[in-house]
Structures are given as structure tokens and as C-alpha cells.
C-alpha positions in Angstrom: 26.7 -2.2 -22.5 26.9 -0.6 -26.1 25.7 -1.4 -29.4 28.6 -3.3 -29.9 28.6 -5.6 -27.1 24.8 -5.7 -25.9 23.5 -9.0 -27.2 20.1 -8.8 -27.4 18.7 -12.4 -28.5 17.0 -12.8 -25.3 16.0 -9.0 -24.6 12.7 -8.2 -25.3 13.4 -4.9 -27.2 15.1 -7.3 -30.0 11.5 -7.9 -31.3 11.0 -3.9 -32.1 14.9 -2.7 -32.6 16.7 -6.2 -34.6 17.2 -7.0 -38.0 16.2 -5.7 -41.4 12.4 -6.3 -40.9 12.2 -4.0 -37.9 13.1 -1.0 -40.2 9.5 0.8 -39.6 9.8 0.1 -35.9 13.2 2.0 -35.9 11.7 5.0 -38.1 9.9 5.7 -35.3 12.6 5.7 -32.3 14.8 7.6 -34.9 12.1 10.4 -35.3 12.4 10.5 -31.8 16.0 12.0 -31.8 17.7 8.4 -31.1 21.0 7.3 -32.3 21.6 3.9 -33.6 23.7 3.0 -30.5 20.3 4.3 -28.8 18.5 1.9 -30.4 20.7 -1.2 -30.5 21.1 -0.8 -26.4 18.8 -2.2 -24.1 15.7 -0.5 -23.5 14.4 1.0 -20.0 10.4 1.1 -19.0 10.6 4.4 -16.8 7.1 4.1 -15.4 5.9 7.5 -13.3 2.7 7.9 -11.5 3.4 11.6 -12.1 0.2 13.9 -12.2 -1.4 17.1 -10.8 -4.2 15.3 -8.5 -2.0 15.5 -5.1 1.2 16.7 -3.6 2.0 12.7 -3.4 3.0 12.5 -6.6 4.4 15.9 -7.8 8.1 15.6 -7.8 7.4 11.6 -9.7 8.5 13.6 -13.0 11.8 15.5 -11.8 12.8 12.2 -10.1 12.2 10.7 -13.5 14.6 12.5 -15.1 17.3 11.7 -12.8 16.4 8.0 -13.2 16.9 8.5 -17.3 20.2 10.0 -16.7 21.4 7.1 -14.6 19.8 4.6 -17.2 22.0 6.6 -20.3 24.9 6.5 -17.8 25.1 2.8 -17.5 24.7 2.4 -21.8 20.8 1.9 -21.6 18.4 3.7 -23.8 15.4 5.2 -21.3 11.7 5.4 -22.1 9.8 7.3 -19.9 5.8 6.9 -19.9 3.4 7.9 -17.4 0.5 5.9 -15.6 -2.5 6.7 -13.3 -3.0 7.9 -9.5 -6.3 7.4 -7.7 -5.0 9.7 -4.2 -7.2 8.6 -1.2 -7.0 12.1 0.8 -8.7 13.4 -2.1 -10.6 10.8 -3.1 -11.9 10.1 1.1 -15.0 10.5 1.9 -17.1 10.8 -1.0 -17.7 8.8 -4.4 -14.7 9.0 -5.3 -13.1 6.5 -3.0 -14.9 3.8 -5.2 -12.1 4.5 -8.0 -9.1 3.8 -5.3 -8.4 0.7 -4.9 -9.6 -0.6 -8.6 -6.9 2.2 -9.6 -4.2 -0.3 -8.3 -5.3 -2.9 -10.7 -5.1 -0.1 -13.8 -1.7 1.1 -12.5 -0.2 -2.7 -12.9 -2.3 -3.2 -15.9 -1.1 -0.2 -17.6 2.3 -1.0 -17.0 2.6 -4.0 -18.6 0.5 -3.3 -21.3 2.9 0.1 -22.0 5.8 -2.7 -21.1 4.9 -5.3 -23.6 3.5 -3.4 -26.6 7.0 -1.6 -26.7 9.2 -4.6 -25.3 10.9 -3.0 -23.2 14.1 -4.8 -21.3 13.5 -3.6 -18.1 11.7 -1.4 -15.7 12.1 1.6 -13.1 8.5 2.3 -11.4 8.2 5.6 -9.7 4.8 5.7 -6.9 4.2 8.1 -4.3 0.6 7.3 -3.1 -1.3 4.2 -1.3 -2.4 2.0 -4.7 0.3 2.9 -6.9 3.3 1.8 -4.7 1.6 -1.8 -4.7 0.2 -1.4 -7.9 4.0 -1.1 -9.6 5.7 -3.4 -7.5 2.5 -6.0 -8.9 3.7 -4.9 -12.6 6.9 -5.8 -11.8 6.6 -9.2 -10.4 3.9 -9.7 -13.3 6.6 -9.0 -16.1 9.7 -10.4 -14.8 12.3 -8.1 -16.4 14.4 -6.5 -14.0 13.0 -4.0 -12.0 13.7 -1.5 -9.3 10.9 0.8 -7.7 11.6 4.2 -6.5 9.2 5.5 -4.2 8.8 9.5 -4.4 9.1 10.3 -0.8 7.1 11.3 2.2 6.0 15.3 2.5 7.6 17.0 5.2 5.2 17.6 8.9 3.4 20.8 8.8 3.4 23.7 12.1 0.3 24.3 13.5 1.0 27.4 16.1 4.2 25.5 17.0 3.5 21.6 17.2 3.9 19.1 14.2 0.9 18.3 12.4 -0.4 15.9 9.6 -2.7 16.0 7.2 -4.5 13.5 10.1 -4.8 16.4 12.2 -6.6 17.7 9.6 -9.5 14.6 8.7 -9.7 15.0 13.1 -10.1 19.0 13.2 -13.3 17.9 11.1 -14.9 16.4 14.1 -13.5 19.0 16.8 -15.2 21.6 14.5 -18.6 19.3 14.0 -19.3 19.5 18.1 -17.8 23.2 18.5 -14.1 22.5 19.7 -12.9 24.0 17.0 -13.1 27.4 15.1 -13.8 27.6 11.5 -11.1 30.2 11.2 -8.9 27.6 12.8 -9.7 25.0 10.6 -8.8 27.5 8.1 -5.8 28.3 9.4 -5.3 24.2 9.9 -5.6 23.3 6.5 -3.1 26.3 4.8 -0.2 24.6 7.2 -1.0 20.6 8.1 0.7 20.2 4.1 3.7 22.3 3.1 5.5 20.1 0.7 5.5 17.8 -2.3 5.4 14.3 -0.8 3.3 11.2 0.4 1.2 11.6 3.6 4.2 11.6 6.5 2.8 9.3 8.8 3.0 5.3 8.7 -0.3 5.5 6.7 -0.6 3.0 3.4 2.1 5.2 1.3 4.7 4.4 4.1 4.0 1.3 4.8 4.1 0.1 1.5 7.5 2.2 1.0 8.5 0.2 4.0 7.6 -3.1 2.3 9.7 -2.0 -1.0 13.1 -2.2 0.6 12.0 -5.0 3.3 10.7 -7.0 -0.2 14.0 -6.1 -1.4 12.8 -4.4 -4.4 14.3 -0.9 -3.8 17.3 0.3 -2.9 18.2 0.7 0.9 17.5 4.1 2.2 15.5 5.0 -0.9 12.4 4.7 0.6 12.8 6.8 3.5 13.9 9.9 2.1 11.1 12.9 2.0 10.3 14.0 -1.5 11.7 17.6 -1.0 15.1 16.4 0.1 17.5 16.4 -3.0 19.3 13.4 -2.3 16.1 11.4 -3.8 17.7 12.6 -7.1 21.1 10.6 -6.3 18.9 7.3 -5.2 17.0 7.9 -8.5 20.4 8.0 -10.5 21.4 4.8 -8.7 18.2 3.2 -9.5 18.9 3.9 -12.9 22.2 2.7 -13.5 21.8 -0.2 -11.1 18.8 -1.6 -13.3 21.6 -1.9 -15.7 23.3 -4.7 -13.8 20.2 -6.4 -13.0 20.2 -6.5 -16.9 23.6 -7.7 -17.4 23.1 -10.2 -14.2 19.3 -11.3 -15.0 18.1 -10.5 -11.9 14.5 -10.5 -12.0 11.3 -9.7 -9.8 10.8 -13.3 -8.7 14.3 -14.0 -8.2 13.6 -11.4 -5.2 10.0 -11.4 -4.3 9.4 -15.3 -2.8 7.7 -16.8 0.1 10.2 -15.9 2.5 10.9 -11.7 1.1 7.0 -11.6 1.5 7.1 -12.5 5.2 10.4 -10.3 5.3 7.4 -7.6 4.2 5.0 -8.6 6.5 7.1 -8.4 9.3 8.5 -4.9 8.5 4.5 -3.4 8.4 3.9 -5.4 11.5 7.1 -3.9 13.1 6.5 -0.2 12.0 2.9 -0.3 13.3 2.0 0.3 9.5 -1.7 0.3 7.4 -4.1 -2.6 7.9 -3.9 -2.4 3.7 -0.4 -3.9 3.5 -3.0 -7.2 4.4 -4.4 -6.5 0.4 -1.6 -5.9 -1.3 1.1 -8.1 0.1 -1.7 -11.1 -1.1 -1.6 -9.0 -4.7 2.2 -9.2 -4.9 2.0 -12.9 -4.1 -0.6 -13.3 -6.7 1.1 -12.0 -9.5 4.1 -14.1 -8.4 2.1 -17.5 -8.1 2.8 -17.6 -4.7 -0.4 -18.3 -2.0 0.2 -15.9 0.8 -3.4 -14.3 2.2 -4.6 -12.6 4.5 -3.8 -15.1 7.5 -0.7 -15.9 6.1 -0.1 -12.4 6.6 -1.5 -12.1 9.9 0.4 -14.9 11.2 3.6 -13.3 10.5 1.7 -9.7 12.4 0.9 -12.0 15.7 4.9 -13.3 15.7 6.8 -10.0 15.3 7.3 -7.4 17.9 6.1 -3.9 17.6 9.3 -1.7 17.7 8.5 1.8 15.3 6.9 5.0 17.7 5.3 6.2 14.4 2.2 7.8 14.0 -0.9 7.7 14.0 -0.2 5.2 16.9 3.4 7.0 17.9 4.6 10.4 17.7 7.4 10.9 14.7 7.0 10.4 10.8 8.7 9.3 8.0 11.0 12.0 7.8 12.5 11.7 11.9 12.8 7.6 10.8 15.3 8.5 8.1 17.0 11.1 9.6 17.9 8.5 12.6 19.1 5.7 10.3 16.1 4.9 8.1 14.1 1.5 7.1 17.5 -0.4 7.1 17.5 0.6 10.9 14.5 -1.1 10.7 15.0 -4.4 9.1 19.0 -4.5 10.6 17.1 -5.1 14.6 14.4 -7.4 12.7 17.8 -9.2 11.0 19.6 -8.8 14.3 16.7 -10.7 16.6 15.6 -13.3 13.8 13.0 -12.0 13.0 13.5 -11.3 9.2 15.0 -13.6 6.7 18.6 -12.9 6.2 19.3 -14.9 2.9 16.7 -13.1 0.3 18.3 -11.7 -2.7 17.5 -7.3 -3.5 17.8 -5.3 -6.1 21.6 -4.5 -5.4 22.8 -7.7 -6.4 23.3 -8.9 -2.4 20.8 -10.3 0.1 19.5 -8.3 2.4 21.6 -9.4 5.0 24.6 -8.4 3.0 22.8 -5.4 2.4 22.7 -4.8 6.6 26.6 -5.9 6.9 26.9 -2.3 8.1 24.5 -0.7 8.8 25.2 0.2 12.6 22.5 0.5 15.1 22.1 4.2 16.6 21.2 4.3 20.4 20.9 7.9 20.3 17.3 8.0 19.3 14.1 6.5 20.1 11.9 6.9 16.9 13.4 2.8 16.7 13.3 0.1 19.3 15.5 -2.4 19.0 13.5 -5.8 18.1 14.1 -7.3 21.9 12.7 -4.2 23.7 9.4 -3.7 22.0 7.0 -1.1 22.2 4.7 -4.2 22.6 5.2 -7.9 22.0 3.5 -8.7 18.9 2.8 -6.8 15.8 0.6 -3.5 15.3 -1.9 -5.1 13.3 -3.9 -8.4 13.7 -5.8 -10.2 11.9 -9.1 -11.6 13.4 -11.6 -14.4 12.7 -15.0 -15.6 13.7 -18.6 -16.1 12.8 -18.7 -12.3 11.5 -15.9 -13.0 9.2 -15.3 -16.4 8.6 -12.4 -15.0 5.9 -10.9 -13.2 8.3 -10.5 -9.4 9.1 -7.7 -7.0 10.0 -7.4 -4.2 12.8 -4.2 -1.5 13.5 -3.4 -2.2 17.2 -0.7 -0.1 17.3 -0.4 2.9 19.8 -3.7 1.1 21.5 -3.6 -0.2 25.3 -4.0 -3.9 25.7 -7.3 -2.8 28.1 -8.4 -1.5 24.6 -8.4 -4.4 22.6 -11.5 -6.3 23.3 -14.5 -4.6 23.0 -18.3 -6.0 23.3 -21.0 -4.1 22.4 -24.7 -3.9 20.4 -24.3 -3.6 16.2 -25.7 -0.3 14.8 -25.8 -1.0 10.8 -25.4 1.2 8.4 -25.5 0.3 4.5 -22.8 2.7 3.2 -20.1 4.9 4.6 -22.3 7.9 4.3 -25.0 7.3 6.1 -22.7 6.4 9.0 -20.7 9.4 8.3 -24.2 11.8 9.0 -25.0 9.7 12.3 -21.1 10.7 13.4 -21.9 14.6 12.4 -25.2 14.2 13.7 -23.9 12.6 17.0 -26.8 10.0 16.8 -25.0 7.0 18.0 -24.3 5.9 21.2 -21.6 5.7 23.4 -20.6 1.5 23.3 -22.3 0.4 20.2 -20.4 -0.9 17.2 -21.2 0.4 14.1 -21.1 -1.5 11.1 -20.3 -0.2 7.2 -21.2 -2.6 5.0 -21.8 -2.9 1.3 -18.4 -1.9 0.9 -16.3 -4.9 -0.5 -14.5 -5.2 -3.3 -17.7 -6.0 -5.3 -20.3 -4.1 -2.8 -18.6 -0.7 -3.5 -17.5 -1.6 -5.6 -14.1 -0.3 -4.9 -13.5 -1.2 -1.4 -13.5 2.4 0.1 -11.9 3.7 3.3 -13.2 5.0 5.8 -11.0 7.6 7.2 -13.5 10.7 7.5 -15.7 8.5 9.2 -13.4 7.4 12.2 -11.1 11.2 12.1 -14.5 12.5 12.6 -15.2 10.0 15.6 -11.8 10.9 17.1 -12.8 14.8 16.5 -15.8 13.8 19.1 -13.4 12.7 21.5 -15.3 8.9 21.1 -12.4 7.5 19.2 -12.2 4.7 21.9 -15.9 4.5 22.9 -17.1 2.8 20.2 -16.0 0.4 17.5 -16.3 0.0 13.7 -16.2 -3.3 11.5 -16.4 -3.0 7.7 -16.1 -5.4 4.6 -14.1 -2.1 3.1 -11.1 -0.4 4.4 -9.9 1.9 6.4 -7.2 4.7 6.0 -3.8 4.1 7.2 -4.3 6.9 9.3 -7.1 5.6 11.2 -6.5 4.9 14.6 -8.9 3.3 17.4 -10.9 -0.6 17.1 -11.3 -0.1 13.4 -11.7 -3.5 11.9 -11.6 -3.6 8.0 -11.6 -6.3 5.1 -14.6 -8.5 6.9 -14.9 -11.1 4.8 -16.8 -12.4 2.9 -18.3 -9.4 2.0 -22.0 -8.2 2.2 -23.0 -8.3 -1.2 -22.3 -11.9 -1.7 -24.4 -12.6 1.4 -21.2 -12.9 4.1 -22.7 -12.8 7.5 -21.9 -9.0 8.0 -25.0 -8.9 5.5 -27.0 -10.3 7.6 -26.2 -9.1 11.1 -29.5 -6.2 12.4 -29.8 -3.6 14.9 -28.9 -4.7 18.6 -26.8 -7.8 17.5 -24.1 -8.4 19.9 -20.6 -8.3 18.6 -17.4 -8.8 20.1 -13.8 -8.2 18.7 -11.3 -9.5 20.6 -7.8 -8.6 19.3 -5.8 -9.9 21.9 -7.4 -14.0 20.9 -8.0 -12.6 17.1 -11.6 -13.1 17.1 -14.8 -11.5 15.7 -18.0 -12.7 16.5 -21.8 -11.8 16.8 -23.9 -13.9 19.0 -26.2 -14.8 16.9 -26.6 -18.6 15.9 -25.9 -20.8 12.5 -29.9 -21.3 13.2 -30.8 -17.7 12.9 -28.2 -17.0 10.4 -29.2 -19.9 8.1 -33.2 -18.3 8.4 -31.7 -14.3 8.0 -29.6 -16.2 5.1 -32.6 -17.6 3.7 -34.5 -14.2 3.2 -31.6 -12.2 2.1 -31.6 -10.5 -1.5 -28.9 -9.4 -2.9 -28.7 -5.4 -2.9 -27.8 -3.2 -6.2 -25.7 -0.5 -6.3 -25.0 2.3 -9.2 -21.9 0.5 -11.0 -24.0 -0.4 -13.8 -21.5 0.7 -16.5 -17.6 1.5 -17.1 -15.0 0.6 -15.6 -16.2 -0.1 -11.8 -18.8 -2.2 -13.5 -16.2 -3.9 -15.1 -14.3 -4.2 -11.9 -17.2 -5.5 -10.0 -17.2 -8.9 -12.0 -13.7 -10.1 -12.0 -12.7 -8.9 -8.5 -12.0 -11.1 -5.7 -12.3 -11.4 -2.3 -10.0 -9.5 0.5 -8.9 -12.5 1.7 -6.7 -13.0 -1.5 -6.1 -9.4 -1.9 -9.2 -8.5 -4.2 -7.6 -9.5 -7.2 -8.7 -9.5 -11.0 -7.0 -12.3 -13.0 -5.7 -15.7 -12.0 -2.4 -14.5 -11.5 1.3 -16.6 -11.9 -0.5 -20.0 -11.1 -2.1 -19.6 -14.2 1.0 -18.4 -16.5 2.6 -20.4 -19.1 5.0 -17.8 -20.1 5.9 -14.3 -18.5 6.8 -11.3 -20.5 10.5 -11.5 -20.1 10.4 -14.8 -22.1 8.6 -13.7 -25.5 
């Protein structure tokens, strides 16, 4: 495309760049050092989480650049603008956590305010932590221009005195160190090594499994999302991206051409396959929103209990991102899901072909086991499940993966807690008991608000060597990297009076993974009466933007969400 052959009468960018009475707008891209074929071609959105919080997002800029020059290849004009990143291991275990989740909202939000006060034609969304990967792929089906995301890779494993460690290690040396099994000098030693590159945590944790989901969803380029941010052929995907976003252009190939009913179960299956993060359960429900499409939590967990377990990742397994794509990657992946039927064949991607075109040849390798093939499982049914009961009537969602069928069903007293700290200082303290459950509530979407995870909570459990003696529930989340009977997203949520609110002290509960259930014995008689003297309880997010958050969010079930989403559309932003 080139100023002489781009016709821009249904592009966006004709409303800022076309005709005599856009003179002032074109003063400005002129000062900018653009030439009128510049201006007259179509215009690229090059959205980058880039920033300094986190090794996650690091290398989002010099990927950036390599996505321009792809863009400029292919006659486009690039326009590169930056966007926020709320990183969970930096944001775990403290306050902070509250600003996670709502980040993801403020990510898509950004975007397509930066998208439509500048029209551009089309967008290319670099992410590299757990909110902004969902949080861009939500912009993009919420604009409709053509799109491609580029995740910015996984870091590479650190060496801790000569075995492989994560930064999971790390949140679990905590605990070791809490009860004396661990030196602070080794914990020092620890935390110098467990991170030695630029990159998203390694592990299937939310990052990965929402990297997963981009090229199962079909919105990234195969391979793309496998690819650890230090190795240099994420430069050469980034170029592609680029210049492919051009055909999408020239094709009008857009989001929801790609993300339907039937490329979100593609999704689901993927996380259920790779034993990925109980969040994909939020944010597949957010991509669906922003489509129009109804696809919750038990949609979601339907598609979990149907398709087999088959990736050895961690924290369940033992490899990481990085020994997946050296092996054959995430097409490996979705080509035994294709192969076995357990992934939809006919959904169009971001190259122009479905995915099963996509898979023509991608040849299986039998000379690794990182990947089963889909009809000899690591288990039967997915790595996470969704549950439901009288505790959570809107369901709930546990990470089964790497856990022993003997471990799934668990029955024991509830010990409350009202707020993730003052469970965390009964885990450091060591006062709680072998066999109890302990409950985190006030931590919903709205209770947080902010929905936080839990992961220094259940490392430091793990730490203790109780990892598998006792059980956690929580109307929050918990960390992709959390293993053991963590059940997160209870619903509906304490501060709206969900039963969780209103369980006490000594209340039996039982999770039962294997049925799907979660339940307290404790009748609709006594809960009606407990119901009936329940106030609602305050919390500090009585200003800002969490305050803000904390009246339009929904519940988990629907992916906490903050507007009414495609249902409620009459026009999308490709259209004006």
C-alpha cells in the first residue's frame, strides 16, 4: 500500500489525515518528521506495555521497534504509544496486589482510548505480564481493526547450586526460611540467581498461559508465543507481526472474525491442556465480553473437565516455557489437541488461514516428553476445574494439575480469615492446624477491591512442607504459580453477602474436585438466619481509582468486568 493506492474511505485514520479540512491534524504528524506518503498510508496502533517495574516487560520496547520496521516494510505508517503494567511478583503479597487485576481494565481502556482519539487503522499489542496479555487481546476485540498481539517472551530458568529454579522457588524458600530449613544467606544467594533474564515468569503461571491462549485464540502468530524474551528470533516474529497486520488491513480481517464461540473453547482447551493458571477462568469470560459473546466461568470449566491433561509444565510438571519451545512449541500443542479432536480445526488466525491450515505441517516430535500426545495423557481431564456448591453457588476454580487423584477431595473444619494478611501471619506464625481449611475472604472483585492473589500465602505453606495438609478457598485469586487444593474466584463474593461471608470457625467444608463440588455443611436454615444478621464490611477504597473500580466491577463468574461489553454496542470503532 502507498499513498497512491491506499484508499482510505473506510480506514479510520481518513478522519485525522483526508482532505483539505484536516490541514491542522497533518501539521502535527508533519512536525513529527512524516512524509506525505507517511501520512496518506494507513496508520499502525503499536501498543507496548514497556516499563521499568519488572523484568516481564523490559525488552516490550526493543521488540517494538522491530514491529515498526515491519509495519514501514509493508507501506504502513507506525505509531508507537505505551500503556500500563500492574506485575503480580511485585505487586504479591502486600497492598499492592489490589491495583492488579483493575490494571487489566486500564490496559484495554487505554488502548482504545490512545486507538480512537488518533484513529488509528490497526493495532500491534505487545504484553509480557499476567493482566496485560488479556488486557490487550480485550482492546483488540473491543476495537475491531485488525490486530495481532505479540507476547514479549518468557525469562530464561535460573541455577541454584546446579538445578533449575523459578522465581517459585523463590515465593517457597520464604517458608523453608520461616520454620528454619533454610539459611538467610541462602535465601540471599536464592534470590541473586532464581531471575537472570528479561522475560515473563517461566513457568505455566498466568503470563504463559495467557501466551498460550494467544496463538490457540488465533490472535498471534504460531510460535510467537513461545519464544523467551532474550532469544533474538522474537525480533523476526515482531517483524512479521508487523508486516502481516498489513494484510489483515488489505484483507479486513478483524478481531471478531477470529475470536468466536468456538476459538474461545480452542483457548480453553489449550490452558486446560498445558495445566495452565486458574486466571485464564477471568479473562477468557473478558475476551468474550468485549466480543458479545456469553462464555463464563462454567462455560469455561466445561471445556477444563473434557480435555485431557497432556503439558509436564511446572508448577505441576517439571520444564518451562523455554524447554516447550525448544521441542516444537505451542503449535506442538494445539497440532495433538487438532490431531485427537479436541480443538476446533476451522477457526480463522491472524495469518490469513485457520488454525488447522496453520498445523498442515507442523510434525509431531517423539523425541521429547515436555508434550504428551492428546491420547496418552498425563491425566484424563484438564488441569483445572471448576467447582460448584452451597459455598459458591457461582462457581469456583482450582489448578489440579501435577496433584494425585487421592488429593483431590478434601474435608475438613473452616478457619476464617478476613484478608490475605491475617492469613498470611497465621502461616508465618504456624498457628493453624494440620486438616483445616482456611478461608480468605473479602477479596472479590469489589471486597478488595482488586481481586488479589494469594501466592505468598500458599509458597509459604508449601515452604512448611503443609502444601497438601491443608486447603484454601478464596473469593480472590490465586497466583499461577500456586500449587496444592487452592480454590479461587468463590462466588459470589463476601462483600455482597455470598455465603463464603457467612461461613464461621469450625464449619465443615468439602471440596471435591474429582465431582466439582464445594460445600459447607451448614443448612439454607442457618444460612438464611447468619444471612439475616450480616452487615456489610468497609474497606479503605474510599477514593481513586479502586474506588472507582469497586462500583462498576462485576462478578468472577463473568470475568469481573466493568462495562456492558459487545451486547451492548451499536457501532465498534472500526466503523466511525
Amino acid at each position: 500500500m502507498d499513498v497512491r493506492t491506499t484508499d482510505k474511505s473506510k480506514l479510520p485514520s481518513r478522519h485525522v489525515t483526508e482532505g483539505p479540512e484536516r490541514a491542522p491534524h497533518r501539521s502535527y504528524l508533519y512536525a513529527m518528521g512524516l512524509t506525505k506518503e507517511q501520512i496518506h498510508q494507513p496508520l499502525v496502533g503499536v501498543a507496548s506495555c514497556w516499563n521499568e517495574a519488572a523484568p516481564c516487560n523490559i525488552s516490550l520496547m526493543r521488540q517494538a521497534q522491530a514491529v515498526k520496521k515491519g509495519v514501514s516494510a509493508a507501506n504502513g505508517t507506525p505509531r508507537e504509544f505505551c500503556t500500563i503494567t500492574v506485575t503480580d511478583g511485585i505487586a504479591m503479597g502486600h497492598a499492592g496486589m489490589r491495583a492488579s487485576l483493575p490494571s487489566r481494565e486500564v490496559i484495554a481502556d487505554s488502548v482504545e482510548l490512545t486507538m480512537r482519539g488518533h484513529a488509528y487503522d490497526a493495532l500491534v499489542g505487545l504484553a509480557g505480564c499476567d493482566k496485560s496479555l488479556p488486557g490487550m487481546m480485550m482492546a483488540m476485540v473491543r476495537l475491531n481493526v485488525p490486530s495481532i498481539f505479540i507476547y514479549g517472551g518468557s525469562i530464561l530458568p535460573g541455577s541454584f547450586r546446579g538445578k533449575p529454579v523459578t522465581v517459585q522457588d523463590l515465593f517457597e524458600a520464604v517458608g523453608k526460611h520461616a520454620v528454619g530449613d533454610m539459611s538467610l544467606d541462602d535465601l540471599d544467594e536464592l534470590e541473586q540467581v532464581a531471575c537472570p533474564s528479561a522475560g515473563a515468569c517461566g513457568a505455566q503461571f498466568t503470563a504463559n498461559t495467557m501466551a498460550t491462549v494467544s496463538e490457540a485464540i488465533g490472535l498471534a502468530l504460531p510460535y510467537s508465543a513461545g519464544a523467551p524474551a532474550p532469544y533474538e528470533i522474537r525480533d523476526r516474529f515482531c517483524m512479521t507481526a508487523g508486516e502481516k497486520v498489513m494484510e489483515l488491513i488489505a484483507k479486513n480481517i478483524r478481531p471478531r472474525d477470529i475470536v468466536t464461540r468456538k476459538s474461545l473453547e480452542n483457548a480453553a482447551a489449550a490452558v486446560a491442556a498445558s495445566g495452565g493458571s486458574t486466571n485464564a477462568a477471568l479473562h477468557l469470560p473478558a475476551i468474550a465480553h468485549e466480543c458479545g459473546i456469553k462464555f463464563d466461568l462454567f462455560d469455561v470449566a466445561e471445556i477444563f473437565k473434557r480435555t485431557p491433561y497432556i503439558a509436564d509444565l511446572k508448577p505441576g510438571g517439571r520444564y518451562v516455557a523455554k524447554d516447550m519451545f525448544e521441542v516444537g512449541g505451542i503449535p506442538l500443542l494445539i497440532k495433538t489437541l487438532l490431531d485427537h479432536g479436541f480443538i476446533h480445526g476451522d477457526c480463522m488466525t491472524v495469518t490469513g488461514r485457520t488454525i488447522a491450515e496453520n498445523m498442515e505441517k507442523v510434525a509431531w516430535n517423539p523425541d521429547q516428553d515436555v508434550v504428551r500426545p492428546a491420547n496418552a495423557p498425563i491425566t484424563v481431564t484438564g488441569g483445572v476445574v471448576g467447582l460448584r456448591g452451597n459455598l459458591a453457588p457461582q462457581g469456583a476454580i482450582v489448578k489440579v494439575a501435577g496433584m494425585s487423584e487421592d488429593k483431590q477431595v478434601f474435608t475438613g473444619p473452616a478457619r476464617v480469615f478476613d484478608g490475605e494478611e491475617a492469613c498470611f501471619e497465621a502461616v508465618q506464625k504456624r498457628t493453624y492446624k494440620e486438616g483445616e481449611v482456611l478461608v480468605i475472604r473479602y477479596e472479590g472483585p469489589k471486597g478488595g477491591p482488586g481481586m488479589r492473589e494469594m501466592l505468598s500465602t500458599t509458597a509459604a505453606l508449601y515452604g512448611q512442607g503443609m502444601g497438601d495438609k491443608v486447603a484454601l478457598i478464596t473469593d480472590g485469586r490465586f497466583s499461577g504459580a500456586t500449587r496444592g487444593f487452592c480454590v479461587g474466584h468463590v462466588g459470589p463474593e463476601a462483600a455482597v453477602g455470598g455465603p463464603i461471608g457467612l461461613i464461621r470457625d469450625g464449619d465443615m467444608i468439602t471440596l471435591d474436585a474429582i465431582k466439582g463440588t464445594l460445600d459447607v455443611a451448614v443448612t439454607d436454615e442457618d444460612f438464611a438466619k447468619r444471612r439475616a444478621e450480616w452487615t456489610p464490611r468497609t474497606n479503605t477504597a474510599t477514593s481513586g481509582y479502586l474506588w472507582k473500580y469497586m462500583q462498576t466491577v462485576g462478578p468472577a463468574v463473568d470475568g469481573a468486568v466493568t462495562h456492558p461489553g459487545g451486547a451492548e454496542e451499536i457501532q465498534t470503532y472500526a466503523d466511525v
